[in-house]
KEBA-900721 format. One record per residue: residue in one letter; x, y, z of N, C-alpha, C in turn. Coordinates in steps of 0.1 Angstrom, whole numbers, padded with zeros to 4 digits, always signed. Each point is the difference from the previous one (the first is absolute). Layout:
// KEBA-900721
aXYZXYZXYZ ...
//
This chain:
// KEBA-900721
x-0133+0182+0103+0006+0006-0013+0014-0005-0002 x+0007-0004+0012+0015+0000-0003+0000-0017+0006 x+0014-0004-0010+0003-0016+0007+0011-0001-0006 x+0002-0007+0016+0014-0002-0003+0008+0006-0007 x-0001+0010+0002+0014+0014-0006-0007+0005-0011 x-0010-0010-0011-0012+0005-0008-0007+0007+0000 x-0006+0010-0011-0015+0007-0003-0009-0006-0012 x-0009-0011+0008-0008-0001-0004-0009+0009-0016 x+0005-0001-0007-0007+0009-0014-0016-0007-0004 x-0009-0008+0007-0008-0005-0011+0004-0016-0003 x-0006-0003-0007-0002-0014-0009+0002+0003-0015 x+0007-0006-0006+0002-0005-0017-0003-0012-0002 x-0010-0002-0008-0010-0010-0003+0002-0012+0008 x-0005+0005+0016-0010-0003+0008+0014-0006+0011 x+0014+0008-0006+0010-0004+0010+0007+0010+0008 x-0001+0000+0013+0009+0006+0007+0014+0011-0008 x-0003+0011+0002+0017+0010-0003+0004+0011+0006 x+0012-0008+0002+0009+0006+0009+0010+0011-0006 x-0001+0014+0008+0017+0002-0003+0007+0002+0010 x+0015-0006+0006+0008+0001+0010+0007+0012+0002 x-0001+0004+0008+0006+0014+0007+0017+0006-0008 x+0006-0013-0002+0014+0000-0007-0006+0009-0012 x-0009-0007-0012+0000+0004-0011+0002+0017+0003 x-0013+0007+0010+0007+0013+0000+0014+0009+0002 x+0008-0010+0004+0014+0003+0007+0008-0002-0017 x-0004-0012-0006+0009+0004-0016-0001+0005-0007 x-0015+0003-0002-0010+0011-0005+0006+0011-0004 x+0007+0007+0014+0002+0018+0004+0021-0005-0009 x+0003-0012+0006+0015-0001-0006-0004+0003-0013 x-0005-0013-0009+0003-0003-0012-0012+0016-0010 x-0010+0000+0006-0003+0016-0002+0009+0014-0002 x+0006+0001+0006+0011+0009+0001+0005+0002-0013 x+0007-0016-0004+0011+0000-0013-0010+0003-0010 x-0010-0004+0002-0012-0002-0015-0006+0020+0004 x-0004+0009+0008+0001+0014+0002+0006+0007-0012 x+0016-0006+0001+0009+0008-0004-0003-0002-0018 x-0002-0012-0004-0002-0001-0014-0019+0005-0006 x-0006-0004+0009-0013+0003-0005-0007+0010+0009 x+0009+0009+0008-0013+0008+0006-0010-0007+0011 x-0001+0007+0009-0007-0005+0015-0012-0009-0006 x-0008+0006-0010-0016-0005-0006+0005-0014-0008 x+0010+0001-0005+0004-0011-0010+0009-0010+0009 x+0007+0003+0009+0003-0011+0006-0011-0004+0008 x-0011+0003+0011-0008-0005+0003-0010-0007-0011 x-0006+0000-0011+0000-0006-0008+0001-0013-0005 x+0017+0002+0003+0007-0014-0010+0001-0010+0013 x-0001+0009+0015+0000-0007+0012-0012-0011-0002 x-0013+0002+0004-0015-0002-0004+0002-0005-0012 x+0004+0000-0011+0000-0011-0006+0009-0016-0002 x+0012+0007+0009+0003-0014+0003-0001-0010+0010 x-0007+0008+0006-0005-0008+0014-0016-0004-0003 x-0004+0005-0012-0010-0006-0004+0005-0016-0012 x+0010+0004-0009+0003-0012-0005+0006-0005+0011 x+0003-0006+0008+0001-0008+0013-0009-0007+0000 x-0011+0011+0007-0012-0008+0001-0003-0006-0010 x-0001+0001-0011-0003-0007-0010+0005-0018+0000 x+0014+0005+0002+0008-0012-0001-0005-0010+0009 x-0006+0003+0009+0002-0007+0017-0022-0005-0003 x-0006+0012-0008-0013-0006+0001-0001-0013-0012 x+0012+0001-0010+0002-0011-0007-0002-0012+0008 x+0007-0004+0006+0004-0008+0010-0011-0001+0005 x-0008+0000+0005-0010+0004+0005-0010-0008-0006 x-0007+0006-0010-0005-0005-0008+0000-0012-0005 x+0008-0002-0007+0005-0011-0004-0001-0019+0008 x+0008+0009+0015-0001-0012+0012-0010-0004+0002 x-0015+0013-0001-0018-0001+0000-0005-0013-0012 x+0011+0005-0010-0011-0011-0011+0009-0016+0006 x+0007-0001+0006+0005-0014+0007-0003-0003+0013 x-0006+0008+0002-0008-0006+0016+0006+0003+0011 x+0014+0010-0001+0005+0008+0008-0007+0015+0004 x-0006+0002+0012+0000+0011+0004+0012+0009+0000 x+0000+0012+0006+0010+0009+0005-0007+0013+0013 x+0008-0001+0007-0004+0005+0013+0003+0014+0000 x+0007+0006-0008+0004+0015-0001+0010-0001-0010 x-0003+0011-0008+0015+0009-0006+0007+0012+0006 x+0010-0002+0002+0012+0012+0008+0008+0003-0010 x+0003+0014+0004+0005+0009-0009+0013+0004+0010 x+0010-0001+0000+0012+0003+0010+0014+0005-0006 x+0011+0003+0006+0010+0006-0003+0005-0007-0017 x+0006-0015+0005+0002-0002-0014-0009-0010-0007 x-0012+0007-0004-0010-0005-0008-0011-0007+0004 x-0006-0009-0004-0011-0002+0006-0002-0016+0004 x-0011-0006+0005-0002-0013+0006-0019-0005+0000 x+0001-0012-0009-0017+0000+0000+0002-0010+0008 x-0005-0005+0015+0001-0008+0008-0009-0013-0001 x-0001-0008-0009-0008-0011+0001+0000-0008+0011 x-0014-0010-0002-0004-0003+0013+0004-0017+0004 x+0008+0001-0012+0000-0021-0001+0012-0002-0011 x+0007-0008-0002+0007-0003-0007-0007-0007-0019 x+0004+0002-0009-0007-0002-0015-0001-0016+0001 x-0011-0004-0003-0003-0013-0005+0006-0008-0001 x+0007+0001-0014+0009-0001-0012+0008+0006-0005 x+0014-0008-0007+0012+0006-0004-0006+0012-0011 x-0013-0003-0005-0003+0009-0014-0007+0014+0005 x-0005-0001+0011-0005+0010+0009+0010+0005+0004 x+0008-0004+0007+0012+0007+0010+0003+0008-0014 x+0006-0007-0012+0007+0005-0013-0003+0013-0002 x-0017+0003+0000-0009+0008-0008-0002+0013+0009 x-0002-0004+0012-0002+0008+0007+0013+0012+0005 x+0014-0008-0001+0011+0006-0001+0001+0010-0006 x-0003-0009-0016+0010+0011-0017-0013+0012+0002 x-0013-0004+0004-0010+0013-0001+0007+0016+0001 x+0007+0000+0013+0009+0012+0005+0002+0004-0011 x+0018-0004-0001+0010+0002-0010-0011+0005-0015 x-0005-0009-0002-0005+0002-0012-0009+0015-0004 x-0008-0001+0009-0009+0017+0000+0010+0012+0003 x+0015-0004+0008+0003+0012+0002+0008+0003-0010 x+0007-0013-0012+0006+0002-0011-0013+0008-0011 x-0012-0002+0001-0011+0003-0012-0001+0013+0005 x+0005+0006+0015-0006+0015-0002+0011+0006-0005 x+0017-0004+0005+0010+0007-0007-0002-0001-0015 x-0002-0011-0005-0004+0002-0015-0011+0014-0007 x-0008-0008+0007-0014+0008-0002+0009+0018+0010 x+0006+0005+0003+0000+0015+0001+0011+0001-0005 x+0009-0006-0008+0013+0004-0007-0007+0002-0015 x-0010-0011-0004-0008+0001-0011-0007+0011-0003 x-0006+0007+0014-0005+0008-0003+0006+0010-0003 x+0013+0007+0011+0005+0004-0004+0005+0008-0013 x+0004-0017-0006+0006+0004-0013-0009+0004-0015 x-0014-0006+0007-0008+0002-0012-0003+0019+0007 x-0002+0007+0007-0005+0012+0002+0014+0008-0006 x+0015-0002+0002+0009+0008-0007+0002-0005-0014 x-0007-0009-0007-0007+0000-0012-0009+0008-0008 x-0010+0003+0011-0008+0012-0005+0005+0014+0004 x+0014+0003+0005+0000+0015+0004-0001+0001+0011 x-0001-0008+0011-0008+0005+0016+0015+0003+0004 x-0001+0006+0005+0014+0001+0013-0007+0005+0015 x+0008+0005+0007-0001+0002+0017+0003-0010+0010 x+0005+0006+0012+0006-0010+0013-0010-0012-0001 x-0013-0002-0003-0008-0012+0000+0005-0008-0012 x+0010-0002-0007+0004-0009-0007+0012-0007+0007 x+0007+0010+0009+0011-0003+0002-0005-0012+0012 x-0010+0006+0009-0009-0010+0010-0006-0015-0009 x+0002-0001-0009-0007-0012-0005+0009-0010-0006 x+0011+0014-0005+0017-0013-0001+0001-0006+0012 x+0005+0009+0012+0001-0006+0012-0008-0012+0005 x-0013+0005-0001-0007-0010+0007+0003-0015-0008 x-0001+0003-0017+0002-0015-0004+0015-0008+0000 x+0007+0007+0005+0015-0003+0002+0003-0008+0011 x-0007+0010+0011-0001-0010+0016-0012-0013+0000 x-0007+0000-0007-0014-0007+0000+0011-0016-0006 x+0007+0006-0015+0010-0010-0004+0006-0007+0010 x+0009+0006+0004+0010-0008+0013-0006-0004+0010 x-0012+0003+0004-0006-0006+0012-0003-0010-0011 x-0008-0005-0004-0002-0011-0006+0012-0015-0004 x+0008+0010-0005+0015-0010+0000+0005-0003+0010 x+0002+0008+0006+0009-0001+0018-0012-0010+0007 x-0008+0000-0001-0014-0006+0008+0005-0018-0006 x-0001+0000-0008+0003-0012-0011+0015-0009+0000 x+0007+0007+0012+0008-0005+0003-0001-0012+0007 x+0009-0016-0003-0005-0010+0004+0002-0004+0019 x-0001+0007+0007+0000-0001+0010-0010+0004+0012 x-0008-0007+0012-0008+0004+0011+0005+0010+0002 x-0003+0012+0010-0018+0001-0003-0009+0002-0014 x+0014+0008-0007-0005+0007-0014-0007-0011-0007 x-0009+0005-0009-0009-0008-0008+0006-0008-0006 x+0015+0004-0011+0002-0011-0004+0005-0012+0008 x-0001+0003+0017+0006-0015+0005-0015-0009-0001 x-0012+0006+0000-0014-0006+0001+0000-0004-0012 x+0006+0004-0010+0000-0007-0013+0009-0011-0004 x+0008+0002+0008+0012-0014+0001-0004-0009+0008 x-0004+0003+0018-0013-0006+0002-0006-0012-0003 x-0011+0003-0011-0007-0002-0006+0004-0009-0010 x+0011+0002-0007+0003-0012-0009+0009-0008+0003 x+0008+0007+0013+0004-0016+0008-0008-0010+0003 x-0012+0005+0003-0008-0006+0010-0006-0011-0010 x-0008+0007-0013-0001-0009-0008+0007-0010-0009 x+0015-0001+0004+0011-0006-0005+0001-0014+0011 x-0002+0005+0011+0002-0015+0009-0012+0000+0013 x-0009+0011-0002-0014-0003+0009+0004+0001+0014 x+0009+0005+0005+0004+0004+0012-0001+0013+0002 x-0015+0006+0006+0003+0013-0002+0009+0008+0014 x+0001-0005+0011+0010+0000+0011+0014+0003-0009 x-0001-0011-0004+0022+0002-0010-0005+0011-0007 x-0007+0001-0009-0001+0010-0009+0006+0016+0011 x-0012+0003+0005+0002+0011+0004+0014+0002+0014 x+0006-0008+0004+0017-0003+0002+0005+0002-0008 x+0003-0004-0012+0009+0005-0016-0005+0016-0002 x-0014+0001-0001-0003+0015-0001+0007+0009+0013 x+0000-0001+0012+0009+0001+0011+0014+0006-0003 x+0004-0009-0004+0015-0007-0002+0006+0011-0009 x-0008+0001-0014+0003+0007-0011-0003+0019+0005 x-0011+0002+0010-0002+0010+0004+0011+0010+0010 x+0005-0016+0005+0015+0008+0008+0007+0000-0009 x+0002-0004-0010+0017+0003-0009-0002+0012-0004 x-0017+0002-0008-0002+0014-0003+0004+0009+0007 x-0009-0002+0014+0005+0016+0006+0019-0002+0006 x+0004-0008+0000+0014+0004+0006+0008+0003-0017 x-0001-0001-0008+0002+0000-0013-0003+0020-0004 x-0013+0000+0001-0003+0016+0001+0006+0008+0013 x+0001-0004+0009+0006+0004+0015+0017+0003-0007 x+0003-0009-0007+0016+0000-0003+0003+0010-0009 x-0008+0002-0011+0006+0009-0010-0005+0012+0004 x-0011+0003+0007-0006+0010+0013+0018+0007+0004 x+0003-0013+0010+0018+0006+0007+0009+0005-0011 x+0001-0008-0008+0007+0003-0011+0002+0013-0010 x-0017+0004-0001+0001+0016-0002-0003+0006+0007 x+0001-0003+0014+0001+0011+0014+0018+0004+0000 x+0007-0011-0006+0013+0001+0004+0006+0011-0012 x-0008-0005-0012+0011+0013-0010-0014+0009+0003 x-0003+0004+0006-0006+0017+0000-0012+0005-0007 x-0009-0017-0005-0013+0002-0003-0004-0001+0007 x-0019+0003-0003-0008-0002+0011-0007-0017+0003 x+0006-0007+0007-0001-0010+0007-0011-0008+0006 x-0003+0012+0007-0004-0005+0014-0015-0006+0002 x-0004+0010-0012-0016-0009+0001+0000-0012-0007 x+0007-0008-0006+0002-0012-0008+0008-0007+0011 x+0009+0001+0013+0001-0005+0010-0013-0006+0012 x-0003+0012-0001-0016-0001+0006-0008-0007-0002 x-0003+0001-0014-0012-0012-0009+0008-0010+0001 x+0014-0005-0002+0002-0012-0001+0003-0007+0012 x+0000+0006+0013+0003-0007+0011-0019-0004+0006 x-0008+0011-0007-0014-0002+0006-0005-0013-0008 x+0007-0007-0014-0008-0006-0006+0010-0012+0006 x+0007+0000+0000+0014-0008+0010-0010-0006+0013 x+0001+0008+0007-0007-0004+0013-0016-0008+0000 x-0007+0007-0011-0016-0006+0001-0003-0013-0005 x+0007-0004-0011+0006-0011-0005+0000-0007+0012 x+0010+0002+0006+0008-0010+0013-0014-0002+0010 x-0004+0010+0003-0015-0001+0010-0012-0007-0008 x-0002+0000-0015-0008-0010-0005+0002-0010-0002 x+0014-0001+0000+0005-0019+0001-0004-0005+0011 x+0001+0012+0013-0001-0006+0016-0018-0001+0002 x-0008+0004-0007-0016-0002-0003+0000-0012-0004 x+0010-0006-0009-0008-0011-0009+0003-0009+0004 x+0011+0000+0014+0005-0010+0005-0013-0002+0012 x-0003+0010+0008-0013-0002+0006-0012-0003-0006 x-0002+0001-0010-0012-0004-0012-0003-0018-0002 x+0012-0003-0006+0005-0011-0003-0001-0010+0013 x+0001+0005+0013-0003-0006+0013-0017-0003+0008 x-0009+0009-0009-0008+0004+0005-0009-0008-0017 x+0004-0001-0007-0006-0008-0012-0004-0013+0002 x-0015+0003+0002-0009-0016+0002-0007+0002+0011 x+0002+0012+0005-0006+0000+0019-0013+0010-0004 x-0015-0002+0002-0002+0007+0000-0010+0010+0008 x-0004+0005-0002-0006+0012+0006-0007-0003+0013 x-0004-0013+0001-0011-0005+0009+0009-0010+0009 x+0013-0004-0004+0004-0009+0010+0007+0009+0010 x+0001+0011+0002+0006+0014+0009-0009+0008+0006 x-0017-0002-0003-0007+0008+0000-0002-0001+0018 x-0003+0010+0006-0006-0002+0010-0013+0008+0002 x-0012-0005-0001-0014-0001+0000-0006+0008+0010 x-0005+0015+0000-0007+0001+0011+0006+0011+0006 x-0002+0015+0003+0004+0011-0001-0008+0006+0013 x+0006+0006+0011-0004+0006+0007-0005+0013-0005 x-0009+0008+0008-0003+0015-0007-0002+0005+0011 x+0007+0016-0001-0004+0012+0007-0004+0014-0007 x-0007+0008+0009-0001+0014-0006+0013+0007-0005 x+0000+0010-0007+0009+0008-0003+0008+0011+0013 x-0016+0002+0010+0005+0001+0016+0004-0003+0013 x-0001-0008-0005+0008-0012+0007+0015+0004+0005 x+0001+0002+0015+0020+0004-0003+0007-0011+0002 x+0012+0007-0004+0013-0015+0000-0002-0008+0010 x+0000+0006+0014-0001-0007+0014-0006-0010+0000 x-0017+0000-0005-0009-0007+0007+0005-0012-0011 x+0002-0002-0014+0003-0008-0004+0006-0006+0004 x+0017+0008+0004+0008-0009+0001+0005-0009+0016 x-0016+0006+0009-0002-0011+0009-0006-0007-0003 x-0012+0000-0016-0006-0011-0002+0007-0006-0016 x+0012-0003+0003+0007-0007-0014-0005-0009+0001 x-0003-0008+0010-0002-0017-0002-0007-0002-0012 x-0010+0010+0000-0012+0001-0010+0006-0003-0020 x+0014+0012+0002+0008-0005-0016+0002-0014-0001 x+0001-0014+0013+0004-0007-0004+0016-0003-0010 x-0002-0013-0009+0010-0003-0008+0002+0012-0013 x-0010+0007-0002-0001+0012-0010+0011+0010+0001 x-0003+0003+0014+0007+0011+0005-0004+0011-0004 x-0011+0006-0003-0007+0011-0007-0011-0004+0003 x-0007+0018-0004-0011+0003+0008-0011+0010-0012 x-0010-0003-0006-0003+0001-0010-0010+0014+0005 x+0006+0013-0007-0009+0010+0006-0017+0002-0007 x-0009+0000+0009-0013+0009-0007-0007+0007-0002 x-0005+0007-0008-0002+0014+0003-0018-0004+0006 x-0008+0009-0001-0012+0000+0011-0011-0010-0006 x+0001+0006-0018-0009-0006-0006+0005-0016-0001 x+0009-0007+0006+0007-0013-0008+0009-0001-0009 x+0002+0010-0010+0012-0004-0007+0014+0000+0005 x+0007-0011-0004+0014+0000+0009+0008+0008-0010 x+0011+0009+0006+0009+0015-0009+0013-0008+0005 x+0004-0011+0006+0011-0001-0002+0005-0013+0016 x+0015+0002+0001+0001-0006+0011+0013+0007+0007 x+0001-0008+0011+0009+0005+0009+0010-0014+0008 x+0013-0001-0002+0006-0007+0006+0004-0006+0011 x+0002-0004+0010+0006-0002+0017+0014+0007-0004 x+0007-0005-0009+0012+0010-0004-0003+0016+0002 x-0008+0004-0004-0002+0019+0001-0001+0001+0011 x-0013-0013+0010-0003+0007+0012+0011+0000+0007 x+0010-0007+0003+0009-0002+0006+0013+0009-0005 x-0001+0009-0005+0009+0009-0008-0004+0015+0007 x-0011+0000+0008-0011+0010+0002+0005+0005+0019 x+0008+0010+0000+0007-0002+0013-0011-0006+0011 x+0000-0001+0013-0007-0003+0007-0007+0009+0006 x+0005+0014-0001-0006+0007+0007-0009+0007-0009 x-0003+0000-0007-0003+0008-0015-0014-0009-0007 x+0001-0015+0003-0010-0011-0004-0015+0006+0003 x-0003+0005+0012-0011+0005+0002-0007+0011-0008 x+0009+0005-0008-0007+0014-0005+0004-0003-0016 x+0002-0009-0005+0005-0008-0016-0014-0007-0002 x-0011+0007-0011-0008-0011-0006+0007-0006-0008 x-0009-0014-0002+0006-0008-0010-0006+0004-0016 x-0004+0010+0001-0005+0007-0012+0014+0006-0008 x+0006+0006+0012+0014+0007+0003+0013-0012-0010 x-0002-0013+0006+0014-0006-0004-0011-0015-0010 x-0009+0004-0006-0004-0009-0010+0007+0005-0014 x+0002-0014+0000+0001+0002-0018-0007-0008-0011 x-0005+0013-0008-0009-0006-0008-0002-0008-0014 x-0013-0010+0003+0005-0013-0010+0004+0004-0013 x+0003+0011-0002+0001+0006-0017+0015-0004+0000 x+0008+0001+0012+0014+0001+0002+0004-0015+0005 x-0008-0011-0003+0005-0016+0003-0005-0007-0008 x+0010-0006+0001+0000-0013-0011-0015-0006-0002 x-0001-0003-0011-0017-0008+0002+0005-0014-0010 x-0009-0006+0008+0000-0014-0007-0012-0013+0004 x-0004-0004-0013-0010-0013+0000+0005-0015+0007 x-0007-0004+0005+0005-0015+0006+0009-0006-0005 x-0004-0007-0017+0002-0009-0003+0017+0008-0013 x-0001+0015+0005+0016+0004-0006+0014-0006+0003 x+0006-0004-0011+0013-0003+0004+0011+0014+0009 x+0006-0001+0013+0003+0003+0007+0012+0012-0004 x+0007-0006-0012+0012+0003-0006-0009+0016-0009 x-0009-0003-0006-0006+0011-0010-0006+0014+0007 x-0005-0003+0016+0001+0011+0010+0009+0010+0007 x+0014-0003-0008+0012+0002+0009+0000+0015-0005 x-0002+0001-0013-0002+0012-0003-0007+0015+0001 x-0010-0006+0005-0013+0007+0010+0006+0009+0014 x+0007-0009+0003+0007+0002+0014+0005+0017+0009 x-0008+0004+0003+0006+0007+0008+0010+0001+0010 x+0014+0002-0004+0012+0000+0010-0004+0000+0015 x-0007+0011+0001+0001+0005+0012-0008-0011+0009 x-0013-0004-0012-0009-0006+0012-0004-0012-0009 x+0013-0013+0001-0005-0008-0007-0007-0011+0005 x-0016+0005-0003-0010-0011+0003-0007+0003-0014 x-0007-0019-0002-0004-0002-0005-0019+0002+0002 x-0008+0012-0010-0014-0005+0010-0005-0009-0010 x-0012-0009+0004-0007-0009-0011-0008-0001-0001 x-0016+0007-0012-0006-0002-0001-0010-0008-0011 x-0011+0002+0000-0009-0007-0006-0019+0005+0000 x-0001+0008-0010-0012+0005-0005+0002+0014+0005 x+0008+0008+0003+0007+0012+0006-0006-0005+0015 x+0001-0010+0003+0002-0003+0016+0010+0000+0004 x+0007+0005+0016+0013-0005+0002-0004-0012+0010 x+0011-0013-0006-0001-0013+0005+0017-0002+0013 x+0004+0006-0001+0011+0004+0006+0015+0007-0007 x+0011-0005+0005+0012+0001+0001+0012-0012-0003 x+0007+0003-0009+0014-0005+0001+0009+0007+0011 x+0001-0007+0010+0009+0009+0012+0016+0003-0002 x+0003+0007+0004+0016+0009-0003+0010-0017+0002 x-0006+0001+0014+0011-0014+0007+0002-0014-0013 x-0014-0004-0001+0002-0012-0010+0001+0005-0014 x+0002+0010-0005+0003+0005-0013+0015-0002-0001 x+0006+0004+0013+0016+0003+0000+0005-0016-0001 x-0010-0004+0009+0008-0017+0006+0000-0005-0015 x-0012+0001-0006+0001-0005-0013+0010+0002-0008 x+0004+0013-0003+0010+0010-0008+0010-0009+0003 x+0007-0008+0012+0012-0001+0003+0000-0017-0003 x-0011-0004-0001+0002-0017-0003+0007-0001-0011 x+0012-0007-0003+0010-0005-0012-0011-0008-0009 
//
């Protein structure tokens, strides 16, 4: 039910959604202020609805990436806003383009669409705190959409600049460097006038925050595309290592890890459950993490992780478009073919690769 700090809510059309543990932590803050103007019923409310235009914005994205041949692996819902995690980088500069403005754009059509509404219901006479909730909502729906549209990584509008760099000189590497580049001026730019009305005695500090977090992601996507860009042309089959040992789920750490020879160059150990289907794997890294005295009584059912949570990838994929798949914690590549597993991209030669100039 829970991952990685996640709760699991279900599928939206047929994708993964998430909401992160934070969102409830801003929730009860930014709740609070909204209490005091609309009443406990009406701030929860205007809450749920804007964490539903979110989702909106993010299944945009979503969507959109589907009609270009981009999957997406989950949407997350988190402190500041949301993230539809695609599974591959866009095609095309017109794809990257489209798939961007999608966001921005739906979340500007609901501010429209509930200020409209708004205004057309105190046309007919309507009043009550539910009008006042539908200004709000279309006011913030507004700015997220503008602030989103700003020309810099991560925010959409850097995916939109992106995109027509790319199609300006076909280097989509440079491109998303410039998108980078523009991403850190933004957040140290927002980070500044953040200090600036920290210092005369406005409130600052969350426009410090946002601009140091869009500051920083920027910098860490530049450092992706620099490994991307290294790993472009290599692909999925020249790394692969063929051929997967298997154990029970009862199996303890011990007995394996006197019979590692068996992981070979993999270094992993592909668990099965009784009937045959494999639920996941287990690394020489974990077993070896597994104190010594303690190995004996550790199934490997215990320290598997399951294939839902690793990277997947086809033979003949370019190397660079899996990066994103990638599980931090446990970055191996598996690879299959007819939902067969054919093996592994191993941790060791993924890294060695990562580092070739």
């Amino acid at each position: 039910m829970f991952s990685s700090g996640s709760l699991n809510l279900g599928r939206l059309a047929g994708i993964p959604f998430q909401l992160h543990w934070s969102v409830i932590v801003v929730a009860v803050l930014f709740g609070s202020g909204l209490a005091a103007s609309y009443g406990a019923i009406g701030a929860a409310l205007a809450l749920v609805a804007f964490l539903a235009s979110i989702t909106a914005h993010e299944l945009a994205h979503a969507l959109v990436a589907r009609r270009h041949g981009v999957q997406t692996q989950s949407i997350q819902l988190w402190a500041l806003g949301g993230v539809a995690k695609l599974d591959r980088e866009a095609p095309t500069p017109r794809a990257e383009g489209w798939i961007a403005v999608a966001g921005p754009l739906t979340s500007l059509a609901i501010g429209a669409l509930s200020l409209g509404t708004m205004v057309g219901l105190v046309a007919l006479g309507v009043d009550g705190v539910g009008l006042s909730i539908l200004g709000w909502l279309g006011v913030i729906n507004l700015l997220l959409g503008v602030f989103n549209l700003l020309p810099g990584a991560p925010l959409d509008g850097g995916r939109i600049l992106k995109a027509f760099r790319w199609r300006k000189h076909g280097d989509r590497f440079r491109a998303a460097r410039e998108a980078g580049n523009a991403g850190k001026a933004v957040g140290f730019s927002l980070a500044g006038i953040g200090g600036v009305m920290l210092f005369n005695g406005m409130p600052g500090l969350m426009l410090i925050v946002t601009g140091l977090f869009i500051a920083l992601n920027a910098k860490a996507e530049m450092m992706a595309v620099d490994v991307a860009e290294r790993l472009h042309g290599t692909r999925v089959r020249d790394l692969t290592w063929f051929g997967i040992a298997q154990a029970s789920p009862d199996t303890d750490a011990d007995t394996m890890w006197w019979q590692r020879s068996r992981l070979g160059g993999a270094g992993v150990v592909a668990v099965a459950r009784d009937n045959g289907d494999l639920a996941g794997i287990v690394s020489e890294d974990q077993l070896q993490a597994v104190p010594e005295h303690q190995r004996p009584y550790v199934p490997l059912g215990q320290l598997m992780v399951p294939f839902s949570q690793l990277a997947r990838a086809d033979l003949d994929e370019d190397l660079a478009d899996v990066l994103s798949r990638l599980n931090p914690r446990t970055p191996v590549v598996t690879v299959w073919h007819d939902g067969k597993l054919l093996g592994v991209v191993p941790k060791k030669k993924l890294l060695a690769r990562m580092q070739v100039g």
